[in-house]
Backbone bond lengths (Angstrom), bond angles and torsions (degrees), N, CA, C in turn:
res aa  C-N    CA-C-N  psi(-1)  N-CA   C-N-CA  omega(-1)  CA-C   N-CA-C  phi
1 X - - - 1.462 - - 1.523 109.46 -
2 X 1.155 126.37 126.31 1.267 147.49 -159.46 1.518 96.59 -106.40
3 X 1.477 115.22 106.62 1.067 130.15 165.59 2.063 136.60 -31.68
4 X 0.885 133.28 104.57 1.202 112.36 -160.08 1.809 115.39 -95.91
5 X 1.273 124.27 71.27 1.678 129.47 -167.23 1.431 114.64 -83.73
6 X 1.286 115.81 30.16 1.060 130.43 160.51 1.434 128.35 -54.27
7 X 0.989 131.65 -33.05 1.471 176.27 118.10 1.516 104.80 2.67
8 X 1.953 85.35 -87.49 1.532 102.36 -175.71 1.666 118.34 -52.41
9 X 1.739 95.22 -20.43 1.490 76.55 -163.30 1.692 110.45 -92.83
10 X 1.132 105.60 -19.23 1.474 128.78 161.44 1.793 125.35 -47.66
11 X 1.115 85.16 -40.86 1.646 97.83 163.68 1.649 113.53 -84.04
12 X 1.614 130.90 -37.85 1.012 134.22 170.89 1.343 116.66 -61.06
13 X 1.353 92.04 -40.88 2.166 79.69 177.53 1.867 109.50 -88.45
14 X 1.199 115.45 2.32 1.265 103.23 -172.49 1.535 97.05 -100.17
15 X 1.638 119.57 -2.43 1.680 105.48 168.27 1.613 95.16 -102.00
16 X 1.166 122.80 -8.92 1.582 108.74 -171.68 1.941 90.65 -81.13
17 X 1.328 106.59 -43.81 1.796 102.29 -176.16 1.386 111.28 -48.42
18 X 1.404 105.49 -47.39 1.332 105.04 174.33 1.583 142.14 -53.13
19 X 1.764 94.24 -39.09 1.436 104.42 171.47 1.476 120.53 -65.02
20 X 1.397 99.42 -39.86 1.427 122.02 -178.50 1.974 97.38 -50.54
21 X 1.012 122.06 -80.94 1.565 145.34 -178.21 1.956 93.98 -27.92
22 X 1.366 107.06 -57.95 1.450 122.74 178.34 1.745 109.06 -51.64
23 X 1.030 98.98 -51.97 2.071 108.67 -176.07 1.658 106.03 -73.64
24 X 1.402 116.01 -24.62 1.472 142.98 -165.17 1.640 100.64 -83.61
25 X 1.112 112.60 -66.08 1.219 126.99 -168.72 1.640 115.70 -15.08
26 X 2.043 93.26 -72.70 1.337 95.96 -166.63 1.450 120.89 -79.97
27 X 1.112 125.00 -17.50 1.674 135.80 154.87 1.637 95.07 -70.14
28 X 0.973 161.29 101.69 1.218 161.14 -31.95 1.608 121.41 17.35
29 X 1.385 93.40 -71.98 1.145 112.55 -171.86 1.502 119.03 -49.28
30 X 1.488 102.86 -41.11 1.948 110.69 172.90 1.313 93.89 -96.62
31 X 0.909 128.49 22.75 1.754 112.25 145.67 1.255 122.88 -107.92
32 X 1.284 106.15 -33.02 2.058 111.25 157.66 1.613 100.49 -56.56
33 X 1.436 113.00 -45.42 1.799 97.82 179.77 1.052 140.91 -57.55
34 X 1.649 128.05 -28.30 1.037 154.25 164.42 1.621 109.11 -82.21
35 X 0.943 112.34 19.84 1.673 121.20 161.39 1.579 127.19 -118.37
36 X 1.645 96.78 -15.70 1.480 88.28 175.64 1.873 100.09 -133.23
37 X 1.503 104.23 178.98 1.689 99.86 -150.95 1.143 86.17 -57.58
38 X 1.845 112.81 -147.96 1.070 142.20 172.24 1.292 112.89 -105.14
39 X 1.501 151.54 -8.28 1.236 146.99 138.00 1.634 136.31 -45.57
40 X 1.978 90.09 -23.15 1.322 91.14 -178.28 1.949 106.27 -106.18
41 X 1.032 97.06 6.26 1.749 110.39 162.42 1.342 120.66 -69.25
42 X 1.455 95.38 -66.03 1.458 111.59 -169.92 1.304 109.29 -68.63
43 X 1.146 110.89 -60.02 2.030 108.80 176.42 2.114 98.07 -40.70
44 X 1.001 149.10 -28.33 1.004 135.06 -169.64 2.072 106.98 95.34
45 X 0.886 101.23 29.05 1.807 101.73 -168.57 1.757 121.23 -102.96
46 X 1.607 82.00 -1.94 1.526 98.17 -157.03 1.711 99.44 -51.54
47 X 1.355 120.73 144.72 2.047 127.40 -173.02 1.541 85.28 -112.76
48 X 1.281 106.77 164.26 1.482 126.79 -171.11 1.216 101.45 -106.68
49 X 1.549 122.59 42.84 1.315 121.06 155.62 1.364 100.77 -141.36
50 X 1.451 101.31 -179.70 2.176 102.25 -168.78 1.230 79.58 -90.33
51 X 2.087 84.05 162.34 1.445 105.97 159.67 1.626 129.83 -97.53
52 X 1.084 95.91 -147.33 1.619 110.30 179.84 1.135 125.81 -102.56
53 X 1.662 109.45 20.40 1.852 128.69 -169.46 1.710 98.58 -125.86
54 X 1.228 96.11 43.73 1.926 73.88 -170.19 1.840 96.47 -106.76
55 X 0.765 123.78 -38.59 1.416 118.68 163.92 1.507 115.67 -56.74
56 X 1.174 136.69 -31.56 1.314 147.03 -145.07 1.857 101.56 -105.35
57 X 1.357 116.54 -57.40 1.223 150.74 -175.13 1.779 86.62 -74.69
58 X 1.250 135.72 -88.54 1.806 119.54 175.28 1.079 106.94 -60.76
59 X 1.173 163.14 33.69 1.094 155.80 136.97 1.559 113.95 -87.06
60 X 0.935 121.08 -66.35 1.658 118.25 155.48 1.320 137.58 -25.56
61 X 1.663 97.72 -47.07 1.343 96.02 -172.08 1.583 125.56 -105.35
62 X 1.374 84.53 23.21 1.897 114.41 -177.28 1.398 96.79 -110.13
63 X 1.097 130.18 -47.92 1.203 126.34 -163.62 1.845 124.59 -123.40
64 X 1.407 108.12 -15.20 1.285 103.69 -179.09 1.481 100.84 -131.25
65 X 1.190 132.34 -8.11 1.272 126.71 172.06 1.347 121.51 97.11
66 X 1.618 117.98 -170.59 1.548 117.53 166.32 1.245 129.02 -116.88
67 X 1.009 138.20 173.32 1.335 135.57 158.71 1.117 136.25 -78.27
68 X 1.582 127.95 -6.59 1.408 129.61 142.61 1.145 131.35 -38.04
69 X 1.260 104.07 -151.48 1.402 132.50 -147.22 1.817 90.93 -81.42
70 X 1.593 112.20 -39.05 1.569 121.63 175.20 1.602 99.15 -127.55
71 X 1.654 77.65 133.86 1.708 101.12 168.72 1.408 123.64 -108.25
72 X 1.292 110.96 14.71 1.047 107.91 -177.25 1.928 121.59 -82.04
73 X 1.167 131.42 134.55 1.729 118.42 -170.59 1.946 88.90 -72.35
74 X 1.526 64.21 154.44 2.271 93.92 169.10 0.961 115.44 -41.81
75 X 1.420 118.29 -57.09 1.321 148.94 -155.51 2.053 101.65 -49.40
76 X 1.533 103.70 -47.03 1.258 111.62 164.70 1.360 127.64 -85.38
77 X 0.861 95.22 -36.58 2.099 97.86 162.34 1.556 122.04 -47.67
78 X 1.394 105.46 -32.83 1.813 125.47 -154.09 1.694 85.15 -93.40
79 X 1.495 125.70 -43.89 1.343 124.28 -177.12 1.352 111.49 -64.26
80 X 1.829 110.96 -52.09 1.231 108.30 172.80 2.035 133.23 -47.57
81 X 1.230 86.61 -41.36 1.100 100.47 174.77 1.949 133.64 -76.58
82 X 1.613 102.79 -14.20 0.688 124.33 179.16 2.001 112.19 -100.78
83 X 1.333 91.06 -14.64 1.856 93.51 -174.66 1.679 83.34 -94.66
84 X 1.609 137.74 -13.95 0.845 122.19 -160.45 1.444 108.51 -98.99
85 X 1.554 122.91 -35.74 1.505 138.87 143.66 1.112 124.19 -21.66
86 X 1.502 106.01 -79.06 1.838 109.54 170.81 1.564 116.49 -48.86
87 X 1.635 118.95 -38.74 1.740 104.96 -161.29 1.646 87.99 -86.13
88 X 0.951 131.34 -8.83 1.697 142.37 145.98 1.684 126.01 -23.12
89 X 1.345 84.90 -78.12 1.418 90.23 -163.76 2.277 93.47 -86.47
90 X 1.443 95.91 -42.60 1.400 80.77 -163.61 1.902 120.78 -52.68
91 X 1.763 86.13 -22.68 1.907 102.83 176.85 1.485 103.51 -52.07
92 X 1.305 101.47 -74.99 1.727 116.86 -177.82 1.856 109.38 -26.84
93 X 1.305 113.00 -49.74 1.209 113.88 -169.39 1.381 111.21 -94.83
94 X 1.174 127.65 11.08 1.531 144.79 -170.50 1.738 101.03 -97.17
95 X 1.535 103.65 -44.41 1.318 127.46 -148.12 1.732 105.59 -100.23
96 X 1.529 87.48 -45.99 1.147 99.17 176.53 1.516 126.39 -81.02
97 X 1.288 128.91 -18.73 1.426 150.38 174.84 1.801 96.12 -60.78
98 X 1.110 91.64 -97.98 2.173 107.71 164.46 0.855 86.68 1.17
99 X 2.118 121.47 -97.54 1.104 118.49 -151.79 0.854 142.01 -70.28
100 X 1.917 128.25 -10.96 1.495 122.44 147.40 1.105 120.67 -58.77
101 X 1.850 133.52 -37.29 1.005 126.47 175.95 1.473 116.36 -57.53
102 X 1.193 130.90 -29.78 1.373 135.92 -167.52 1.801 113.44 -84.07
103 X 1.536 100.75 -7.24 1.433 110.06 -153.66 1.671 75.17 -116.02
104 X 1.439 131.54 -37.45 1.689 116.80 -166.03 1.704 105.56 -84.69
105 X 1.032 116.16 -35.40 1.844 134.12 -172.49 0.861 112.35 -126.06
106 X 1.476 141.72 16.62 1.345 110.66 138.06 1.887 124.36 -112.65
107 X 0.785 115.80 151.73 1.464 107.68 -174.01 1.855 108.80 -122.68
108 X 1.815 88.48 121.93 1.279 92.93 -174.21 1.671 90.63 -162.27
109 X 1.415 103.97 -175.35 1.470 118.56 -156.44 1.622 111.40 -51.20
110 X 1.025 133.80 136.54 1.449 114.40 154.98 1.716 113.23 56.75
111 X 0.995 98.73 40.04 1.710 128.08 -178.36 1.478 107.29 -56.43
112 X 1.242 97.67 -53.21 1.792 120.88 -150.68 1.761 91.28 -97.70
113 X 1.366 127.39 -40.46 1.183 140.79 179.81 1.853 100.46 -72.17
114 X 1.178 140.64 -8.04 0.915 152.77 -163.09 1.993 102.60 -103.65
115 X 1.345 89.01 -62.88 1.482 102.92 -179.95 1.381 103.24 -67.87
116 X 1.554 130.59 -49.14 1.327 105.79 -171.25 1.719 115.12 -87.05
117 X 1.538 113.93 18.95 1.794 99.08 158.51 1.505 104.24 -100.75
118 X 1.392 119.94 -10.33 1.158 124.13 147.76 1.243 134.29 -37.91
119 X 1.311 113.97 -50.23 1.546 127.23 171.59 1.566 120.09 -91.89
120 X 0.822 92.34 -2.01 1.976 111.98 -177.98 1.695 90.03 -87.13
121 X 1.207 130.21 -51.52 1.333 142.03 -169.44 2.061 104.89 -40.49
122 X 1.255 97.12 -49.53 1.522 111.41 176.11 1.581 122.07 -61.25
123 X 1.438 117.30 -11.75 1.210 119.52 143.30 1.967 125.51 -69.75
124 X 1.297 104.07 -15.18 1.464 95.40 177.82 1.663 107.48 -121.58
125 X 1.268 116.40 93.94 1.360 125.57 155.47 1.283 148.65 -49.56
126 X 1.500 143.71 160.13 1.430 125.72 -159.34 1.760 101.75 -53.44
127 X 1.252 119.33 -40.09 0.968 129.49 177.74 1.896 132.80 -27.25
128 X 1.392 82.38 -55.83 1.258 109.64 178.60 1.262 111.33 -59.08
129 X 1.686 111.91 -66.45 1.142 102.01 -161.27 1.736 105.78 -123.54
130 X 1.623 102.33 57.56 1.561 123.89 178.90 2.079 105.15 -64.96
131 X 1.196 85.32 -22.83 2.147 75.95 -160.38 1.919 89.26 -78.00
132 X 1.468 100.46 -67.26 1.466 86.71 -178.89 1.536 143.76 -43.08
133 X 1.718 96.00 -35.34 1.286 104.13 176.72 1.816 127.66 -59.69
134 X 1.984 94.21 -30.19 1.628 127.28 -175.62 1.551 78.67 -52.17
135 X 1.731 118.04 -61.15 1.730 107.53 -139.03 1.164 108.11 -73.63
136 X 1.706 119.28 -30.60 1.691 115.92 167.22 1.315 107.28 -45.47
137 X 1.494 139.12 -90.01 0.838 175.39 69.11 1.749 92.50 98.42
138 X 1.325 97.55 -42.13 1.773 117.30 -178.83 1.317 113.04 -52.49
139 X 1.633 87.34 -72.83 1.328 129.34 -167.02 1.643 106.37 -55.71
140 X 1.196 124.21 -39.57 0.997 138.29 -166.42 1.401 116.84 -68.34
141 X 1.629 107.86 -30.69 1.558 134.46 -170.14 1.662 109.36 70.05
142 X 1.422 101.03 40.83 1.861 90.63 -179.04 2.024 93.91 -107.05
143 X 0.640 115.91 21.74 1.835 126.22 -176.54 1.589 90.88 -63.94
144 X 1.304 133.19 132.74 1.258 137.23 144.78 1.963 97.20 80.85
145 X 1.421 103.11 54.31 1.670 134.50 -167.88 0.922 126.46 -146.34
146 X 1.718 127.64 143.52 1.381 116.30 174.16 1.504 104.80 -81.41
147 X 1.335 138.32 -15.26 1.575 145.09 125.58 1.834 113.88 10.71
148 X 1.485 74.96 -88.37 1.565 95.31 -177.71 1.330 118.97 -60.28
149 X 1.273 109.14 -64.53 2.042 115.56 175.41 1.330 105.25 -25.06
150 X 1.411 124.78 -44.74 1.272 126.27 -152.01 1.894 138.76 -129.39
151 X 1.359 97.86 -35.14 1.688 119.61 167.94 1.268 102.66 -63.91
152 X 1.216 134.93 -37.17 1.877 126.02 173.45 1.219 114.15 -58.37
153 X 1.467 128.02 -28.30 1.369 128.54 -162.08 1.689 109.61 -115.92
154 X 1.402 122.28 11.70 1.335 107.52 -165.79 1.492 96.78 -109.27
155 X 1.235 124.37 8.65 1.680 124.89 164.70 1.884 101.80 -63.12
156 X 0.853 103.08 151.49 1.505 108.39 -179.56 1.163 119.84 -156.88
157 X 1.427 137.50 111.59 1.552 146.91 -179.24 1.479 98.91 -91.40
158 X 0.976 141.55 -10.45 1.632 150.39 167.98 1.305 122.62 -71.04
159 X 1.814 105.29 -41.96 1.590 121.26 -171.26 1.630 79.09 -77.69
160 X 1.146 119.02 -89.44 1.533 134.17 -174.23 1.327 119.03 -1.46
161 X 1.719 116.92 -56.15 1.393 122.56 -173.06 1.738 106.22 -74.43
162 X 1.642 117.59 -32.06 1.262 134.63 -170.16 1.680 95.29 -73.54
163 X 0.819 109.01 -37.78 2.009 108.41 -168.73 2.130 94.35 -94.68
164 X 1.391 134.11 -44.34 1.189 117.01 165.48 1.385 122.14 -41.70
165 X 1.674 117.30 -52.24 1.132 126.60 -148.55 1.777 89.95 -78.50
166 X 1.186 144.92 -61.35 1.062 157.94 172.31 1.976 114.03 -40.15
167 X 1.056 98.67 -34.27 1.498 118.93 177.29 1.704 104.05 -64.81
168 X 1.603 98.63 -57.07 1.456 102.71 170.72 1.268 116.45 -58.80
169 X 0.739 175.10 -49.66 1.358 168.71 -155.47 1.903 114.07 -93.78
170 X 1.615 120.74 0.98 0.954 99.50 139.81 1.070 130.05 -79.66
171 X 1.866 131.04 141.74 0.985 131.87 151.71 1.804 154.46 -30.68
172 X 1.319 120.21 101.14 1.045 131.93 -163.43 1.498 118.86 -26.88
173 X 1.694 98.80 -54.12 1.531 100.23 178.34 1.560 117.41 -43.78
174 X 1.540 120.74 -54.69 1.214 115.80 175.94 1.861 118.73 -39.56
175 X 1.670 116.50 -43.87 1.657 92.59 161.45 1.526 125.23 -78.75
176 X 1.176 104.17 4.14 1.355 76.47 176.03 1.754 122.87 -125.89
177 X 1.768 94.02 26.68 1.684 131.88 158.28 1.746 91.15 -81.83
178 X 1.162 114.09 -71.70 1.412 113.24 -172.69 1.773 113.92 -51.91
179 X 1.042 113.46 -31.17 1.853 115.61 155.94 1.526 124.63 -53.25
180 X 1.252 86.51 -48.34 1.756 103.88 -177.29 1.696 108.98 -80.53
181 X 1.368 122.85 0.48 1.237 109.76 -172.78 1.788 71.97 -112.14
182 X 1.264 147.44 -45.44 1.312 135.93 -150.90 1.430 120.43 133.25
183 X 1.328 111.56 -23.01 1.739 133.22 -157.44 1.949 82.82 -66.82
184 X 1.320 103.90 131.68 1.022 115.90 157.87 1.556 123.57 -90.63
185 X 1.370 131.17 -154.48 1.704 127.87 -152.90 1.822 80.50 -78.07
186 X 1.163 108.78 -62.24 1.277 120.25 -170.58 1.518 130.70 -15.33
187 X 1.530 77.83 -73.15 1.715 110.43 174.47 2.115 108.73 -50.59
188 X 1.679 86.32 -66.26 1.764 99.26 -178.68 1.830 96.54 -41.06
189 X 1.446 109.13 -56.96 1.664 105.41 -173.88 1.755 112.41 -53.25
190 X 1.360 119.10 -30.28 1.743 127.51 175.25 1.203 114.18 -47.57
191 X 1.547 82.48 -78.71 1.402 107.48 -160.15 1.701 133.55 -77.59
192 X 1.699 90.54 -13.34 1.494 100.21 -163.91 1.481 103.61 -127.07
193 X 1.195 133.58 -38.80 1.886 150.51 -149.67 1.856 75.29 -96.20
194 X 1.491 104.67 -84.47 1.514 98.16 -147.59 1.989 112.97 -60.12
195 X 1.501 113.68 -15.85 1.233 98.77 -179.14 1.563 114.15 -71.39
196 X 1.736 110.18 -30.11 0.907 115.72 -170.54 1.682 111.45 -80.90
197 X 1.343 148.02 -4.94 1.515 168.12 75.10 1.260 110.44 29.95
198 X 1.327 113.51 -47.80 1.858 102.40 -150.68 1.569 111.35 -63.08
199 X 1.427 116.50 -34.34 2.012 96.22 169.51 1.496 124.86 -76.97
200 X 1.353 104.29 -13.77 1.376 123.99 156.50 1.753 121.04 -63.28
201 X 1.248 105.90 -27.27 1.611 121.56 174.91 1.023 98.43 -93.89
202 X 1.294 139.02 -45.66 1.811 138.30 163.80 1.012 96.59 -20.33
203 X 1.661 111.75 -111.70 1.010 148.24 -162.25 1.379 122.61 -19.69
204 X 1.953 110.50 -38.78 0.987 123.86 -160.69 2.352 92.19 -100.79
205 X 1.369 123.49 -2.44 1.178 120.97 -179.00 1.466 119.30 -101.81
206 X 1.722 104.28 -1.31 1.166 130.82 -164.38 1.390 108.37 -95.88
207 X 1.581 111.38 -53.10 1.415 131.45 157.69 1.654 117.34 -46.48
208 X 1.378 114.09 -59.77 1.352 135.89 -177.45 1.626 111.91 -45.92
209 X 1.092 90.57 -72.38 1.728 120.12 175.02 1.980 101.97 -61.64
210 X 0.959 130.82 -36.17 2.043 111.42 162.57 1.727 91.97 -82.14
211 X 1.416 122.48 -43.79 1.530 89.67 -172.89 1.958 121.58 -76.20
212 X 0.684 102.34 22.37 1.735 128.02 175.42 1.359 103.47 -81.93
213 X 1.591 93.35 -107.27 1.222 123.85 165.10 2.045 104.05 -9.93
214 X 1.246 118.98 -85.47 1.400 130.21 -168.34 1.814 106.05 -54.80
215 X 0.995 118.79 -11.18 1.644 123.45 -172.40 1.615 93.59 -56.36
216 X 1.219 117.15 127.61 1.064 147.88 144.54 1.781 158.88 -68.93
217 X 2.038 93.68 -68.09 1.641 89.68 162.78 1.693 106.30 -104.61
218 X 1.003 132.37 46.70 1.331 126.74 173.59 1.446 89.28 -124.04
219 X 1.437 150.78 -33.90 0.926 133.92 -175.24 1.647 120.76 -85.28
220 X 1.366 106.07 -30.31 1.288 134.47 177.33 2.017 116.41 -64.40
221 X 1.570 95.02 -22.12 1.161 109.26 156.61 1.267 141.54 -117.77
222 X 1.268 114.90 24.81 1.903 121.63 -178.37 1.515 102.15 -142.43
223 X 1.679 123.00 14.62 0.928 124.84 -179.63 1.423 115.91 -137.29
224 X 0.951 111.01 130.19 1.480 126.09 -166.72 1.314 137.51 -139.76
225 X 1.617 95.84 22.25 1.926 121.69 179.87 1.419 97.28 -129.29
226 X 0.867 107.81 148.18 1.587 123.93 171.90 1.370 130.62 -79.00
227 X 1.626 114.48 -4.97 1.294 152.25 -168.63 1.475 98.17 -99.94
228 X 1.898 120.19 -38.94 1.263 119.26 -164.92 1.478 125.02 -93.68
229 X 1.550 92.60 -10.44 1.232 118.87 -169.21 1.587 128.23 -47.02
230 X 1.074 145.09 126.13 1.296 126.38 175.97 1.561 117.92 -73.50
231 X 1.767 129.55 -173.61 1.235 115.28 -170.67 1.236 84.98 -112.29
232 X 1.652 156.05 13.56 1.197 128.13 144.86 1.875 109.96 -81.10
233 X 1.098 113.45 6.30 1.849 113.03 174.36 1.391 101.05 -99.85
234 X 1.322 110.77 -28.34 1.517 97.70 -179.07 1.299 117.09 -77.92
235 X 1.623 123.10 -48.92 1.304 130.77 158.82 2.016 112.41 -30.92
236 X 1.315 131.45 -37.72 1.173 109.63 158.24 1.405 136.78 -75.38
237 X 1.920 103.01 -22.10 1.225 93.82 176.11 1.499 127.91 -112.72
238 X 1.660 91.22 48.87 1.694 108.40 163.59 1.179 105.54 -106.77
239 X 1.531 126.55 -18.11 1.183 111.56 167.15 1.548 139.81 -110.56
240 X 1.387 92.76 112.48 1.538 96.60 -164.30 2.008 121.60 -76.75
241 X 1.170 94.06 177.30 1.587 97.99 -179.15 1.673 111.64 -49.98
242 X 1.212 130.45 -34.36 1.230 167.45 -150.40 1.387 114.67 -105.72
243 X 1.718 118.94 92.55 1.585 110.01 -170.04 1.368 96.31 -77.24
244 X 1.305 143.34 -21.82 1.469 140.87 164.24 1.235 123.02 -43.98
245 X 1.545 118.45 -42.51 1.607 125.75 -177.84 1.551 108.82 -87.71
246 X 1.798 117.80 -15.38 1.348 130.17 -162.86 1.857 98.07 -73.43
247 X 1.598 115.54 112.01 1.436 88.35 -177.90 1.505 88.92 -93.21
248 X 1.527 117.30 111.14 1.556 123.90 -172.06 1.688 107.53 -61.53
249 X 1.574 122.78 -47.41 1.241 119.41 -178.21 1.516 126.28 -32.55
250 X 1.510 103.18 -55.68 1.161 136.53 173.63 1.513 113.16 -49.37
251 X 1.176 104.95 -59.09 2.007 111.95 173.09 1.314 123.64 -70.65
252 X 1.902 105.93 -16.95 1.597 101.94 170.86 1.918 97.07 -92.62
253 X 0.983 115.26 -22.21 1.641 110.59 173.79 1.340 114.94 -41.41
254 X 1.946 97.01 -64.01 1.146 101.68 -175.99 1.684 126.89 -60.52
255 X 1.339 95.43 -35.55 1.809 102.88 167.90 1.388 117.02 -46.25
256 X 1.453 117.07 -47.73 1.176 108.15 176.67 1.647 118.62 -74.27
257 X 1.124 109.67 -37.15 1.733 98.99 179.02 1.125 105.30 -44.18
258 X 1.811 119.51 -59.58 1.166 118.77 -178.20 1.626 148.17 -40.13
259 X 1.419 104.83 -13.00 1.308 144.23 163.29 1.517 135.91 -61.96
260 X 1.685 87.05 -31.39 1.278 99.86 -172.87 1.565 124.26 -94.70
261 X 1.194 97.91 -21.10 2.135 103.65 -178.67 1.595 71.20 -73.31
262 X 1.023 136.38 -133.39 2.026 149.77 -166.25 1.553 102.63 4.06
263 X 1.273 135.76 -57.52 1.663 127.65 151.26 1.575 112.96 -19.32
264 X 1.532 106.85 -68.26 1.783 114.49 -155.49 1.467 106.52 -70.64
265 X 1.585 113.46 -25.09 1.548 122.77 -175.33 1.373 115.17 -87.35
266 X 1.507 116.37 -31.30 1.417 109.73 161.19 1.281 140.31 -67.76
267 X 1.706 110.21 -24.49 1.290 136.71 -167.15 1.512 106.54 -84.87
268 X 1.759 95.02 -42.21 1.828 95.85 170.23 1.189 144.52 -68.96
269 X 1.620 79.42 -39.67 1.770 89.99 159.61 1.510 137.58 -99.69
270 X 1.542 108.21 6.22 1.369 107.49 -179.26 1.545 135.38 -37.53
271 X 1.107 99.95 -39.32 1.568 89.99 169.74 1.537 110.49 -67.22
272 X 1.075 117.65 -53.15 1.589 104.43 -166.03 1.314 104.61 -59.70
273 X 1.392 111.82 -37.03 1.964 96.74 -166.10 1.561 98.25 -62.51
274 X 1.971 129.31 -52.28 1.275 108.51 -171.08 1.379 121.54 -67.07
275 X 1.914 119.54 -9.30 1.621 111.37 169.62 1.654 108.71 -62.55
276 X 1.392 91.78 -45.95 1.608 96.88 -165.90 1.539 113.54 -66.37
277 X 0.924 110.68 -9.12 1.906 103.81 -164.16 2.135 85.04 -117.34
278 X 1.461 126.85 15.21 1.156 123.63 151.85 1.389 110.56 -104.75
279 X 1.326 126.58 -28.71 1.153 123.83 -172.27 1.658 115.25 -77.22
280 X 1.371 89.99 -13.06 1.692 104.03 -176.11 1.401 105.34 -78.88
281 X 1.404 128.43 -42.19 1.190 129.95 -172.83 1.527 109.49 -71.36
282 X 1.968 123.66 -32.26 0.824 105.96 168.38 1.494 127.13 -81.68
């Protein structure tokens, strides 16, 4: 008897449509906002279709800015934030690659004692240790830098454990094919470690790159030009205390641009990040 899930599956997509419609909704919703002025916000009138400001309304706020609190256009916020993402994630995985490799194959003192203050590190967050990091960071003169925004944060005890754990589970014979052919650490790390990595390097640039990008009080505190600003600092400081002074169009514009570098990177790489973040577990 041949099962009939016709049913089941009918019911399954009609709560996934739903959820979907539910997660959908309000990104709709700030994209109809950022289409019509700011009179038809504030009065409460806003229609669930766009307006007749959508060229006018992104055009402004890409290129000429606002009249708040920051004048600076998107257009530079989205770079900032985006030079600050990439030297982000690509650091983390630069840093973090090496040092699992160095922690699975090579053998030397206090190896294992190495890796676990490594992993101890992931108990203390920017959070934690924000004042000290400010005075390096100070001291250094990288304040109001693509330096600063970003070289404090690309250490990673996350990348590290994700590239060890994955490291282990290649097979031995392969180094010691790569012995027998001649390939030294180097070569074996070229030719053999990083090809076999790359959805593992996905996965892990995908993560890296939204937690970049989305950083908040680390940027909000080593920056102090309006030029340096990222576009999640600017997005707060369009909106003022004051829904009268708030030009809302403008702040749901910018929300949505902001959406879109972390949109285009997930979408591109989706397959690799979900191969890579299965292959990790095995």
């Amino acid at each position: 008897m041949v099962e009939d899930r016709r049913l089941g599956d009918a019911i399954a997509y009609i709560i996934l449509t739903i959820g979907v419609l539910i997660c959908a909704f309000p990104v709709w919703l700030t994209f109809v906002a950022s289409t019509w002025d700011n009179a038809t916000i504030i009065n409460g009138q806003l229609p669930l279709y766009p307006g007749p400001h959508f060229l006018d309304n992104y055009y402004r706020i890409l290129f000429v800015g606002t009249s708040g609190s920051t004048r600076e256009p998107v257009a530079s916020m989205m770079l900032n934030s985006f030079v600050m993402a990439m030297t982000i994630a690509i650091g983390k995985i630069f840093i973090s690659v090496l040092s699992a490799y160095a922690i699975v194959y090579y053998r030397f003192p206090f190896r294992m004692a190495a890796f676990w203050i490594i992993f101890v590190t992931l108990m203390l967050p920017v959070e934690v240790r924000i004042f000290p990091t400010f005075k390096i960071v100070s001291d250094l003169g990288m304040l109001d830098s693509y330096q600063g925004l970003a070289v404090p944060l690309i250490a990673s005890a996350t990348g590290t454990l994700l590239f060890r754990q994955f490291f282990m589970t290649i097979p031995d014979e392969l180094l010691e094919a790569s012995k027998i052919d001649g390939a030294g650490p180097f070569k074996f790390f070229k030719d053999t470690v990083l090809p076999l990595s790359l959805t593992t390097i996905a996965a892990l640039f995908v993560i890296q790159f939204i937690y970049g990008w989305n950083q908040y009080l680390w940027p909000l505190l080593i920056t102090t030009k309006d030029s340096m600003q990222t576009i999640v600092i600017g997005i707060r400081k369009m909106i003022t205390t004051s829904d009268a002074l708030t030009e809302w169009q403008l702040a749901m514009a910018t929300a949505m641009l902001a959406m879109l570098p972390p949109v285009f990177v997930v979408i591109a790489m989706q397959r690799l990040f979900v191969k890579g973040l299965v292959e990790t577990e095995k």
